[in-house]
KOLFI-582681 format. One record per residue: z negated, y, x negated of N, C-alpha, C in turn. Coordinates in nm, 2 decimals. Atoms other than C-alpha are relative to their C-alpha. Layout:
<nodes>
(node (Z, Y, X), (Z, Y, X), (Z, Y, X))
...
</nodes>
This chain:
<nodes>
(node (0.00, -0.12, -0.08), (0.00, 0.00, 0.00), (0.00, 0.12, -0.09))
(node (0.00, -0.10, 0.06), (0.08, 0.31, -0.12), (0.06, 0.15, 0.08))
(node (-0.01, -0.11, -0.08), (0.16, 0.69, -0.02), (0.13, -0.03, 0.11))
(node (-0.14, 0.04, -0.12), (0.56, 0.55, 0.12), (-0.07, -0.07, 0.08))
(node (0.01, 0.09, -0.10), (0.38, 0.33, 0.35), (-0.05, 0.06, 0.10))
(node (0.11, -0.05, -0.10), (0.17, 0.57, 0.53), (0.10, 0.12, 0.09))
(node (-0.08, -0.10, -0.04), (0.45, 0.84, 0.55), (0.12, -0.06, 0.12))
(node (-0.06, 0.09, -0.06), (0.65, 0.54, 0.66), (-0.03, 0.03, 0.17))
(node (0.10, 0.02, -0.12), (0.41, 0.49, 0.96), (0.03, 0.12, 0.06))
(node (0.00, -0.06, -0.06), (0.41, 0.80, 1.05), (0.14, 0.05, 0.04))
(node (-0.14, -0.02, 0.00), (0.80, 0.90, 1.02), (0.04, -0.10, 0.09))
(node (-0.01, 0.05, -0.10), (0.80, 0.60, 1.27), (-0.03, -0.02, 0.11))
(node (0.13, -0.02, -0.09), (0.53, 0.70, 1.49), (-0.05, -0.16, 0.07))
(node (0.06, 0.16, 0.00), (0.38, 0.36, 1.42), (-0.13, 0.02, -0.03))
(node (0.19, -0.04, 0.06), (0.01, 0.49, 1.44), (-0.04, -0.03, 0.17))
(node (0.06, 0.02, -0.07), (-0.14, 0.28, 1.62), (-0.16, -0.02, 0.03))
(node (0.16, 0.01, 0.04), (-0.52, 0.35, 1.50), (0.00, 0.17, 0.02))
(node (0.06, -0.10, -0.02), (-0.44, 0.68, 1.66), (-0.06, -0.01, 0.16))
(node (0.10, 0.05, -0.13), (-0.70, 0.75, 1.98), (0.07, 0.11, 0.10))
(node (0.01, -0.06, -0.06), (-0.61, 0.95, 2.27), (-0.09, 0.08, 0.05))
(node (0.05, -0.03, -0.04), (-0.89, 1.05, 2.31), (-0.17, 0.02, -0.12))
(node (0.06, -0.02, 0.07), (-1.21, 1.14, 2.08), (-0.12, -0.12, -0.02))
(node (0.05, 0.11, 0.02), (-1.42, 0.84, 1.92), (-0.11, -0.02, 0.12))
(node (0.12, 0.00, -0.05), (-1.70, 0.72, 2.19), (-0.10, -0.05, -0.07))
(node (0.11, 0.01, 0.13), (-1.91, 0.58, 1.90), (-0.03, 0.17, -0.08))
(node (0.03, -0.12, 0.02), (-1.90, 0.94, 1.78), (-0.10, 0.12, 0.06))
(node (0.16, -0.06, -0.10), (-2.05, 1.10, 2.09), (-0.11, 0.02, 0.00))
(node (0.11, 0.07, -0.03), (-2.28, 0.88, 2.14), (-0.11, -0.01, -0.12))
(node (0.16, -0.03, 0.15), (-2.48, 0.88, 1.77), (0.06, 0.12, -0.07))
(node (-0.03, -0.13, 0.06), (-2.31, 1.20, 1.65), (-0.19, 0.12, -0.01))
(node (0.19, -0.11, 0.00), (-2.68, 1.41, 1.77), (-0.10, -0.08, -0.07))
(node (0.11, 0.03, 0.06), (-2.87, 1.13, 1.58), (-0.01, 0.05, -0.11))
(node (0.01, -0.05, 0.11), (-2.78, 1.30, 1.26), (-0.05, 0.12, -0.04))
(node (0.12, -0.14, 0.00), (-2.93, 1.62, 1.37), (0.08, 0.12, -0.12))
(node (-0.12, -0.12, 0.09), (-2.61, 1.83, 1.17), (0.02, 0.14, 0.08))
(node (-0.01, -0.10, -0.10), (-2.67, 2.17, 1.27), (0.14, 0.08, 0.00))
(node (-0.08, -0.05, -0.03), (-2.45, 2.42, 1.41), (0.06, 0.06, -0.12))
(node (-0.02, -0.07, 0.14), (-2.21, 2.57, 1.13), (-0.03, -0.04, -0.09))
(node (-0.02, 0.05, 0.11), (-2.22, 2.31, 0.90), (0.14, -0.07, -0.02))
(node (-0.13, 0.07, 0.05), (-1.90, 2.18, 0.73), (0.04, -0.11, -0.04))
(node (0.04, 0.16, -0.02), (-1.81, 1.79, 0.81), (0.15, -0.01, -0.06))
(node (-0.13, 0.14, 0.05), (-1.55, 1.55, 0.61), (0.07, -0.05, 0.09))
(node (-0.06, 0.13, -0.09), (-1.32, 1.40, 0.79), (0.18, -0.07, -0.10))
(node (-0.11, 0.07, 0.10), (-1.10, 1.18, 0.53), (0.10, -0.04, 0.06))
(node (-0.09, 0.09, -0.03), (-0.79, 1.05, 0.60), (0.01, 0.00, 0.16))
(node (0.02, -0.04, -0.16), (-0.78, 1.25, 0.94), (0.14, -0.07, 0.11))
(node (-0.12, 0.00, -0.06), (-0.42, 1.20, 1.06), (-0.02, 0.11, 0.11))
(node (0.00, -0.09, -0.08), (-0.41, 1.40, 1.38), (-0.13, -0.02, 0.10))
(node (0.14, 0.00, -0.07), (-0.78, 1.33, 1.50), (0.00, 0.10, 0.08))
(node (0.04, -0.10, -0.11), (-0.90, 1.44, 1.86), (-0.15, 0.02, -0.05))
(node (0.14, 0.01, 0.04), (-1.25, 1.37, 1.65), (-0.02, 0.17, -0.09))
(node (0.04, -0.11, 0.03), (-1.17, 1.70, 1.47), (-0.02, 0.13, 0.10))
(node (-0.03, -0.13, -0.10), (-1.10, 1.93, 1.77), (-0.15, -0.02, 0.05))
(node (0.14, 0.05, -0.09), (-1.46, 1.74, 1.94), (-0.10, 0.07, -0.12))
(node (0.15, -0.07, 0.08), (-1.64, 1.85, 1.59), (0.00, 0.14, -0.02))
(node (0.02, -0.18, -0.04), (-1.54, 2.21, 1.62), (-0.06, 0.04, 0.11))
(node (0.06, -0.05, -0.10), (-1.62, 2.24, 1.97), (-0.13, -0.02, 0.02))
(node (0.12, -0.01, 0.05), (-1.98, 2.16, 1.83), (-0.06, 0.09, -0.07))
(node (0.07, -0.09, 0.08), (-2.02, 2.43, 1.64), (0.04, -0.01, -0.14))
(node (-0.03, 0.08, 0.10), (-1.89, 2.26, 1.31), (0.11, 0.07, -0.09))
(node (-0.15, -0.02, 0.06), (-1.65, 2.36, 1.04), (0.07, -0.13, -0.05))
(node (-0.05, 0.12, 0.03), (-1.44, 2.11, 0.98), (0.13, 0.02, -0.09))
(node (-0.19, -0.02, 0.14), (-1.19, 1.99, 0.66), (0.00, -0.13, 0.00))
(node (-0.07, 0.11, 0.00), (-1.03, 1.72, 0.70), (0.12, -0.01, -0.09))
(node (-0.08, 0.01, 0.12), (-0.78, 1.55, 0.43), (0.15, -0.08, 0.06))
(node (-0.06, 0.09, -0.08), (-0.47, 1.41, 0.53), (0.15, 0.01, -0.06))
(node (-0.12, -0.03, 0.04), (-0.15, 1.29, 0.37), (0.14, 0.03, 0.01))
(node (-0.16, -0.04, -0.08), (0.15, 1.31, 0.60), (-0.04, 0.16, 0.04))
(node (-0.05, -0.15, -0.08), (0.27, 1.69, 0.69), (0.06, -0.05, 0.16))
(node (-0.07, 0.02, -0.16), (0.41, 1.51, 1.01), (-0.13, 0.00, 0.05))
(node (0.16, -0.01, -0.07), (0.01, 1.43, 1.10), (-0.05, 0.12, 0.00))
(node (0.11, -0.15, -0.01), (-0.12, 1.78, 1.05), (0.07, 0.10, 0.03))
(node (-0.06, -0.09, -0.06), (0.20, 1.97, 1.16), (-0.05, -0.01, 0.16))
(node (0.01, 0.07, -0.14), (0.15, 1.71, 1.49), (-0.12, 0.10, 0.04))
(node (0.15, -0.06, -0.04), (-0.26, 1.81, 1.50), (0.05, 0.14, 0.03))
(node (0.00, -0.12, 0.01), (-0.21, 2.17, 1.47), (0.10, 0.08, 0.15))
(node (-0.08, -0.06, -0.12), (0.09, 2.19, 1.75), (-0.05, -0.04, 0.09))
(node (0.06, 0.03, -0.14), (-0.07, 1.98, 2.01), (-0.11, 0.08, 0.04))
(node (0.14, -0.14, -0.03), (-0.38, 2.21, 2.02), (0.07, 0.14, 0.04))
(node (-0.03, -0.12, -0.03), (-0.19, 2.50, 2.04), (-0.01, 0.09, -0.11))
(node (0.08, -0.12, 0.12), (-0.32, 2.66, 1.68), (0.10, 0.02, -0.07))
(node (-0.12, -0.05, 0.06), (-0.09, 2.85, 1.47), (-0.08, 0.04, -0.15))
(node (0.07, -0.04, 0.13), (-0.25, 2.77, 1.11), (0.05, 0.05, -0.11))
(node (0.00, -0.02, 0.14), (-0.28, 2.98, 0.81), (0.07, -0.08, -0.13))
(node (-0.03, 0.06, 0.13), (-0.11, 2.85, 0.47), (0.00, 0.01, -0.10))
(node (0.06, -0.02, 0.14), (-0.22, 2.81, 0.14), (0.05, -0.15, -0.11))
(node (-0.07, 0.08, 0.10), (-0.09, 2.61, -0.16), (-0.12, -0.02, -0.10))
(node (0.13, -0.01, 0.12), (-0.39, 2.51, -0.41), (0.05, -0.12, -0.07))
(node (0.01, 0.05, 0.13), (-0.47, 2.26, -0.70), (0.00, -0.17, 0.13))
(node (0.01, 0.08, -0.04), (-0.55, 2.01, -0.41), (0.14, -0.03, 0.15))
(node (-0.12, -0.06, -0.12), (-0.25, 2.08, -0.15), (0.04, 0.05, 0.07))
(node (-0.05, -0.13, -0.13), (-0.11, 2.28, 0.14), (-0.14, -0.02, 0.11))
(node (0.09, -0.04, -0.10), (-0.41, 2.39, 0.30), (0.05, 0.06, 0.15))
(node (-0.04, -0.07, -0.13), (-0.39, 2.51, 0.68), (-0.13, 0.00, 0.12))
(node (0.20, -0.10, -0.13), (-0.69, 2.71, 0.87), (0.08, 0.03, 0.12))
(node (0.04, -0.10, -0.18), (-0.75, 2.78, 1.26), (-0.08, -0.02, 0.00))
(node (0.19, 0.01, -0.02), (-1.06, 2.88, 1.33), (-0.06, -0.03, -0.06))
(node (0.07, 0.06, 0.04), (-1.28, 2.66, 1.24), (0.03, -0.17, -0.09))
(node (-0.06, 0.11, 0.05), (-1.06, 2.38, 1.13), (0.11, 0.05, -0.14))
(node (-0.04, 0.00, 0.14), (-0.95, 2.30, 0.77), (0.11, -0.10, -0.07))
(node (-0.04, 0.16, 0.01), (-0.70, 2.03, 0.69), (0.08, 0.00, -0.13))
(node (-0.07, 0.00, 0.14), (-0.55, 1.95, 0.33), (0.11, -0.14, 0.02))
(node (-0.08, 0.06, 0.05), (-0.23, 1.79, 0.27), (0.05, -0.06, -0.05))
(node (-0.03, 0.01, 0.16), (-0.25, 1.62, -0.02), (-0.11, -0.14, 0.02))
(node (0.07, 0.12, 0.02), (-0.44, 1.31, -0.16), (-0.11, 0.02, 0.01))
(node (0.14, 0.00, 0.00), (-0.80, 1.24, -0.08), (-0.07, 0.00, -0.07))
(node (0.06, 0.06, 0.14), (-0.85, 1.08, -0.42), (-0.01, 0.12, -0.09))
(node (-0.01, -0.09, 0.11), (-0.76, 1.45, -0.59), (-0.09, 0.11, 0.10))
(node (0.14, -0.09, 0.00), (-1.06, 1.63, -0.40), (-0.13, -0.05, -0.07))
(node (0.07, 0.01, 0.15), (-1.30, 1.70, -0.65), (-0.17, 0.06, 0.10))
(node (0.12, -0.01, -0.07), (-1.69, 1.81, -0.59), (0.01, 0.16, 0.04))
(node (-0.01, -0.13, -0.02), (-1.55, 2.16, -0.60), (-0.02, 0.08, 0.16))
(node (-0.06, -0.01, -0.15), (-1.41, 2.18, -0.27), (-0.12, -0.07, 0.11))
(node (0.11, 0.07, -0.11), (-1.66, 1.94, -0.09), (-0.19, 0.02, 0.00))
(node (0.09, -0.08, 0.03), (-1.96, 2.12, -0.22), (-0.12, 0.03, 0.10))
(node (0.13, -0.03, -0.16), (-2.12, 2.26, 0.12), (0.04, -0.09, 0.12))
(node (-0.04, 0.07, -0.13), (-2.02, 1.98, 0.33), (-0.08, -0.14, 0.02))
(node (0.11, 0.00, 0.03), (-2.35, 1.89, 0.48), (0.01, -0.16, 0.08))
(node (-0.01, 0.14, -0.10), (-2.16, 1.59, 0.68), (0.12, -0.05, -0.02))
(node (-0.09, 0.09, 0.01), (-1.92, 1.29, 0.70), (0.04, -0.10, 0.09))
(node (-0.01, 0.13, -0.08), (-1.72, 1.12, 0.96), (0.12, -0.08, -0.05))
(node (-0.11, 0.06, 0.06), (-1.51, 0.83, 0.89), (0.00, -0.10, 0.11))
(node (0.01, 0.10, -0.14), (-1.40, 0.62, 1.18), (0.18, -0.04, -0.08))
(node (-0.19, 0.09, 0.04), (-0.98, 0.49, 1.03), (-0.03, 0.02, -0.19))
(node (-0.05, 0.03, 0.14), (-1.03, 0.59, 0.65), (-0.04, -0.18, -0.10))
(node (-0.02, 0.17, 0.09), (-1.21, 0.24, 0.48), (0.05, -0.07, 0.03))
(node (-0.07, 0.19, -0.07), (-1.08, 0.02, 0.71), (0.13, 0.02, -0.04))
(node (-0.15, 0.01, 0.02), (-0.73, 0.18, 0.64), (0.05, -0.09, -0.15))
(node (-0.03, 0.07, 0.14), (-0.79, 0.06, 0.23), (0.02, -0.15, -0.01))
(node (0.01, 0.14, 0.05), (-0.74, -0.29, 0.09), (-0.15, 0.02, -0.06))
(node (0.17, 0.05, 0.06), (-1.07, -0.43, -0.12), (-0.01, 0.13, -0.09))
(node (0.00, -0.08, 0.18), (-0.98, -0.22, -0.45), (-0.01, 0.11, 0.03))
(node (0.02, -0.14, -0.08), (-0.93, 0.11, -0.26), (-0.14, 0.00, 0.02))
(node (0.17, -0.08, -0.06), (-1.26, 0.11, -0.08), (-0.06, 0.01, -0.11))
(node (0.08, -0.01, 0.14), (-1.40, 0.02, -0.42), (-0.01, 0.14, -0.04))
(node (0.00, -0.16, 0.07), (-1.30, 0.33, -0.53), (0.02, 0.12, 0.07))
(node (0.05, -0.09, -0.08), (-1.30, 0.54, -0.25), (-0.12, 0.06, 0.02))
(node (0.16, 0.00, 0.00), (-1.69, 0.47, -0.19), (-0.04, 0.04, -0.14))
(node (0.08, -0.03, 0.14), (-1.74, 0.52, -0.55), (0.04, 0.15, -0.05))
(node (-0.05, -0.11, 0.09), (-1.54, 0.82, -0.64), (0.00, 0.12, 0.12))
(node (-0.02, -0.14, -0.06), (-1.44, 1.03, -0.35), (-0.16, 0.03, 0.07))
(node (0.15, -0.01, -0.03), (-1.82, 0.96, -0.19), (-0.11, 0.06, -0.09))
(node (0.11, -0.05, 0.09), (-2.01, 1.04, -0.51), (0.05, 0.15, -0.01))
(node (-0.05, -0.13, 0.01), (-1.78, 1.39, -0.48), (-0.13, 0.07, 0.08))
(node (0.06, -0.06, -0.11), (-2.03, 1.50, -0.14), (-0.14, 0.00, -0.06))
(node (0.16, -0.06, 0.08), (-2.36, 1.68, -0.20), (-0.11, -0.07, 0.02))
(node (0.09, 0.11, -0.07), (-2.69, 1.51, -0.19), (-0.09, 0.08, 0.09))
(node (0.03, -0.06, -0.09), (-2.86, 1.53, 0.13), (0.13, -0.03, 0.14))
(node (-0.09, -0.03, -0.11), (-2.48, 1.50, 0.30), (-0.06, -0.11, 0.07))
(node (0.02, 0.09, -0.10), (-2.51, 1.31, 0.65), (0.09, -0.11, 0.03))
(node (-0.14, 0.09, -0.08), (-2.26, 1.06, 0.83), (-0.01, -0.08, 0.07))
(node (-0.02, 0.16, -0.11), (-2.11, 0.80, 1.05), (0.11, -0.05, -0.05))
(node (-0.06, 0.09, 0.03), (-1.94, 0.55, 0.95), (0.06, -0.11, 0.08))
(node (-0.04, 0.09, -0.11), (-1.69, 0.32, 1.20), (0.07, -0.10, -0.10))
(node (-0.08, 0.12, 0.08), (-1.57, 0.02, 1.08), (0.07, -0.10, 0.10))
(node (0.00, 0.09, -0.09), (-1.42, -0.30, 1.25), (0.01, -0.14, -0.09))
(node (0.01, 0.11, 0.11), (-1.47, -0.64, 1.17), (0.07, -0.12, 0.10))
(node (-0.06, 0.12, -0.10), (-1.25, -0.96, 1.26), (0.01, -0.14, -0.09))
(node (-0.07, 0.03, 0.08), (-1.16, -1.25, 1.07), (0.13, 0.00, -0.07))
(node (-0.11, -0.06, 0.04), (-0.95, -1.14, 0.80), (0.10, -0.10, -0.05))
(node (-0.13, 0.08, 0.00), (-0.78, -1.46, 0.73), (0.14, -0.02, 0.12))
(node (-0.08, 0.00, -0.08), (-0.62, -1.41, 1.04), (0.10, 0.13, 0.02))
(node (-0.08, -0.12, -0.01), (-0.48, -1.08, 0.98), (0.05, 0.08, -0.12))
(node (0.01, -0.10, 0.08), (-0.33, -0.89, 0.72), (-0.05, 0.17, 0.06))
(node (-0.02, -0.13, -0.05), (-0.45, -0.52, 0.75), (0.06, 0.10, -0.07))
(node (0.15, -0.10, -0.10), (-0.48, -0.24, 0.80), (0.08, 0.01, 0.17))
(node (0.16, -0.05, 0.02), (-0.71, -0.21, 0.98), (-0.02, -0.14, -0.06))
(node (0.04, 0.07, 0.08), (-0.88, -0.38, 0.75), (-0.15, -0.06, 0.05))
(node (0.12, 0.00, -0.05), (-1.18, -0.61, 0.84), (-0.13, 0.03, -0.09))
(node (0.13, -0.04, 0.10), (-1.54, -0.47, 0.65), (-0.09, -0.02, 0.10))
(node (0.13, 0.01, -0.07), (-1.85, -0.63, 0.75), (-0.10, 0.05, -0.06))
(node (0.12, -0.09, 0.02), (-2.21, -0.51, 0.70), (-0.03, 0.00, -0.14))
(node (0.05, 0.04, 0.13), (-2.30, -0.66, 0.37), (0.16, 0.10, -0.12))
(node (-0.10, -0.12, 0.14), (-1.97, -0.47, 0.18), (-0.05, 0.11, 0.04))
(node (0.02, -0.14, -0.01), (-2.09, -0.16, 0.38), (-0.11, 0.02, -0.07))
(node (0.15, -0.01, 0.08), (-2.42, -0.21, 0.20), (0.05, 0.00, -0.17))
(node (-0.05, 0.03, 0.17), (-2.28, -0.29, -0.14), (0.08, 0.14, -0.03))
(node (-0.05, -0.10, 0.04), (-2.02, -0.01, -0.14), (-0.07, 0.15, 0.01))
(node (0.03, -0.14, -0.01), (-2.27, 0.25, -0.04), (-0.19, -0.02, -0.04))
(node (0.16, -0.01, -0.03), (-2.64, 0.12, -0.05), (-0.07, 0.08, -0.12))
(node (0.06, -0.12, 0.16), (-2.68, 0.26, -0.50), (-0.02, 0.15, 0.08))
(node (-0.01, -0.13, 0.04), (-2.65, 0.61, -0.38), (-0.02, 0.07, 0.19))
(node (0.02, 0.01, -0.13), (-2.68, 0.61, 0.02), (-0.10, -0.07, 0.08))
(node (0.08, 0.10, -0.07), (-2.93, 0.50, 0.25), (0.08, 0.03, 0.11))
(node (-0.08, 0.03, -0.07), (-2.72, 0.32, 0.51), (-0.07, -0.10, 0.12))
(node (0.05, 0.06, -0.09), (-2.84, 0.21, 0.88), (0.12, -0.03, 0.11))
(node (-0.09, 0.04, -0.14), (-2.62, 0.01, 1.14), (-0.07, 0.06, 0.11))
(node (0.06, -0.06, -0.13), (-2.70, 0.21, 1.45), (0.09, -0.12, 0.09))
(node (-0.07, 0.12, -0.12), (-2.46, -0.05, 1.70), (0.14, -0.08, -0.10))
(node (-0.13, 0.07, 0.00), (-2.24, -0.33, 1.69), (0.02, -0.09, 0.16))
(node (-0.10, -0.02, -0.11), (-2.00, -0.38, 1.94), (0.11, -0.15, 0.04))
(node (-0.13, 0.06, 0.03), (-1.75, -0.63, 2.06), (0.12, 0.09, 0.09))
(node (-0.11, -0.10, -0.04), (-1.39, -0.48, 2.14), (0.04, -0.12, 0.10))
(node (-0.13, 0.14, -0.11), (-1.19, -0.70, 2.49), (0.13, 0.03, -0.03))
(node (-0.15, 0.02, 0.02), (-0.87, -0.82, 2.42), (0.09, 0.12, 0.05))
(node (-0.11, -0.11, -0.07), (-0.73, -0.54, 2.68), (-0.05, 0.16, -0.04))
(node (0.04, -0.11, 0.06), (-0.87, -0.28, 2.52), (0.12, 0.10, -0.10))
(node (-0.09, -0.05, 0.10), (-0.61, -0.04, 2.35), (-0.04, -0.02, -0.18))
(node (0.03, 0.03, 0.16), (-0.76, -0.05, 2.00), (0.00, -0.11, -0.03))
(node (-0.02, 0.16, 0.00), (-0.75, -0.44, 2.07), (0.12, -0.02, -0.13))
(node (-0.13, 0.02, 0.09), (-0.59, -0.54, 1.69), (0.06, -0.13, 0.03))
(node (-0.09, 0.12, 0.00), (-0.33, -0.83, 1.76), (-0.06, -0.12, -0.08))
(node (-0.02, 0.07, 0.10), (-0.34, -1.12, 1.63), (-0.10, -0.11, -0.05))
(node (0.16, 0.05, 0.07), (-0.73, -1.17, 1.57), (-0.06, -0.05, 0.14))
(node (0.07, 0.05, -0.08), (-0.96, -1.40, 1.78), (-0.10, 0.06, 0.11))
(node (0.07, -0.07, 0.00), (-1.21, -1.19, 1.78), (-0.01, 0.13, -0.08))
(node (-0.03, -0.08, 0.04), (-1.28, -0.84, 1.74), (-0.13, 0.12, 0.03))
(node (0.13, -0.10, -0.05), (-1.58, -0.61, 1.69), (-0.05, 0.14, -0.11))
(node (0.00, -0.18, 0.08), (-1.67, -0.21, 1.60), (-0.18, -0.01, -0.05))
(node (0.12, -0.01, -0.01), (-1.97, -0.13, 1.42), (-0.03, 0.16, -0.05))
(node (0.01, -0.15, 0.05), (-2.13, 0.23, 1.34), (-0.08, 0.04, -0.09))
(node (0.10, -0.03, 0.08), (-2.31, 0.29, 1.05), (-0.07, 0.19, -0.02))
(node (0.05, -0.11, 0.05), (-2.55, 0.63, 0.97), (-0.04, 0.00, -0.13))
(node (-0.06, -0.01, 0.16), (-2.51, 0.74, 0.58), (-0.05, 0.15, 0.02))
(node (0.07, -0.10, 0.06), (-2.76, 0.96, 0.40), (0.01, 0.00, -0.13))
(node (0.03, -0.04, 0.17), (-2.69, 1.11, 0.04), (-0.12, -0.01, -0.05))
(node (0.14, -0.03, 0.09), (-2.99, 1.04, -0.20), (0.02, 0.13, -0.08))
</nodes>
């Protein structure tokens, strides 16, 4: 997997881990992290999230990373916002409001940029990686975020002999390993997904979400 695969996807409008609608695991434990108003939340590997538009109308600034221009031209036109543009060291920035979204590779934000960003949601980025990615996503782009940052964490888990992903299946014990050195990490729910369920991934027997909360030491 690499950058053509994702541009792929989207130049085909083959996104099907996008939601119509804004995560309900989000909602629902988003207030247990107690992230006050006007703090500035992660959202990695956004594509055209309804999760970003739901954490601005919280109060929230939000920057989100995202590497197709077809995903963040999309975001930006379906809302209606007519964002700002800026060219930096990390890529074509584009502000409305309260929303922040970068262009460019996730792996080349540095601690510069993610500095006051007091939160983190991730509901499609790990599951989107293979093994080696998360490896080094959890290790590198995570150790970027301040200590003290907050989060949620979505995952889904199936057997993965039965599926190539992505979505990729990650059960509890990697979410502990990839994050537990430097994170204290609590399963708030696990879930099963029904077959008829839109997010329902093909293919797999079974199929279940889980939501982790993620505290920087």
């Amino acid at each position: 997997m690499d950058a053509a695969f994702w541009h792929q996807r989207w130049s085909e409008n083959r996104i099907g881990f996008h939601q119509d609608a804004p995560t309900p695991l989000l909602l629902k434990h988003w207030p247990v992290l107690g992230v006050p108003r006007g703090a500035r939340v992660f959202v990695p590997l956004a594509g055209k999230s309804l999760d970003m538009a739901w954490l601005a109308a919280q109060g929230h600034r939000v920057l989100g990373v995202e590497l197709s221009q077809l995903a963040v031209g999309q975001f930006f036109a379906e809302h209606g916002l007519q964002p700002e543009t800026e060219t930096t060291r990390y890529g074509t920035h584009y502000r409305a409001g309260d929303i922040e979204l970068v262009c460019g590779d996730a792996f080349a934000l540095d601690a510069d940029i993610l500095r006051d960003c007091m939160a983190v949601f991730d509901r499609a980025a790990l599951i989107a990686l293979p093994p080696d990615l998360r490896r080094r996503y959890a290790g590198e782009l995570y150790s970027r975020l301040p200590a003290g940052c907050r989060g949620l964490l979505v995952t889904l888990e199936y057997p993965q002999h039965e599926k190539d992903g992505p979505p990729f299946s990650v059960g509890g014990d990697e979410v502990q390993a990839l994050y537990g050195r430097d994170w204290r990490v609590e399963r708030l729910e696990r879930r099963p997904i029904p077959r008829k369920h839109p997010g329902y991934v093909e293919g797999v027997s079974k199929l279940d979400t889980a939501v982790y909360a993620l505290q920087r030491n």
